[in-house]
N, C-alpha and C positions, 0 to 999 in steps of 0.2 A: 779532229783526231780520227784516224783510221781503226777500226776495228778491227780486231784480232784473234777474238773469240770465236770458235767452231762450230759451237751449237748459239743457236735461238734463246733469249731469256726472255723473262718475265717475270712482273713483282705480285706478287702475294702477301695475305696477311694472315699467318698458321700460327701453331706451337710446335714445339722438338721435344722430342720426348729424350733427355740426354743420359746417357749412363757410360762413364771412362772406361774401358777393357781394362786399364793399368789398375785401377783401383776397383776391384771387384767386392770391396768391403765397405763401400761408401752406395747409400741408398743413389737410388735412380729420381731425377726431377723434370719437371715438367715446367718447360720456360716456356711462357709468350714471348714471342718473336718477330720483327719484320720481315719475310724473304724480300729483299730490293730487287734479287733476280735468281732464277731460278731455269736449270738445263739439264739434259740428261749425261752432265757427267759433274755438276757439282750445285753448291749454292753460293750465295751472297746474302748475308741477312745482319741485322742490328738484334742486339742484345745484351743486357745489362747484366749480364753473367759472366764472370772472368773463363776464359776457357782459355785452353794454353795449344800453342803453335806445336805443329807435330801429334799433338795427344789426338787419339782414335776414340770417337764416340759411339758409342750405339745411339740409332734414331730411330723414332718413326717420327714420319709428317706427316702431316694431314694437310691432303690438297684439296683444292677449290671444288670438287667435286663430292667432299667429306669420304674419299677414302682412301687408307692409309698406305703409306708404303715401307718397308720396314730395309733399312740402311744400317751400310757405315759411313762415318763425314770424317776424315783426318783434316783440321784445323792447316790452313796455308798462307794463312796469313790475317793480322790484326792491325787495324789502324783505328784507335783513340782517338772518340769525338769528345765534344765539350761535354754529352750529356749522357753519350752510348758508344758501347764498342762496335764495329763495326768489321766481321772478319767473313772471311772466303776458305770454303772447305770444297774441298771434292770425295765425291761417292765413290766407295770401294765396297765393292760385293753386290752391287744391286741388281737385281735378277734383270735379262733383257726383256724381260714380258714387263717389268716397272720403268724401265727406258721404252720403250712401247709406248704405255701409258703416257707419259709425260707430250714425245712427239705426237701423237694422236691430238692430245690438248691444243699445241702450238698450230694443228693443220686446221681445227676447228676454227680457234682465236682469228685465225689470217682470215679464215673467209669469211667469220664475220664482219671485218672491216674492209671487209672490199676485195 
């Protein structure tokens, strides 16, 4: 299968710090997560937390480096596994000094492997 994607990914093992903009009356939670892949324009992660397609989160992640970057993920899609959800949001608002960061990671990553 051809690839389609723009940017470079990578999987990581973080937490999200979630809080809905719609529901600013409902306390903010801190879910462990898998990122499966991870790029500077969105993610892909598993998570045993219902989140809803469309709804805009506030985030921060913490990356492999232990420091944070503070986002928005609008939810784009969910596909239901037997044991975890499994869904795809894209970053809205994220400063270009934290799309920075992230490519900076990927130009490291590459050279290490050759």
């Amino acid at each position: 299968m051809q690839e389609k994607r723009r940017d470079k990914r990578l999987e990581l093992e973080s937490q999200i710090y979630l809080k809905r903009l719609d529901q600013p009356e409902k306390p903010a939670e801190t879910v462990d997560i898998y990122l499966r892949d991870v790029s500077k324009s969105g993610v892909g992660f598993t998570c045993d937390y219902d989140l809803t397609i469309g709804a805009v989160y506030q985030c921060e992640l913490t990356l492999w480096t232990k420091e944070k970057i503070q986002s928005f993920i609008e939810v784009v899609r969910v596909m239901p596994r037997e044991d975890t959800n499994f869904y795809g949001g894209i970053f809205i608002g994220m400063s270009e000094m934290d799309m920075k960061r992230i490519e900076i990671y990927f130009t490291l990553h590459d050279n290490e492997l050759g």
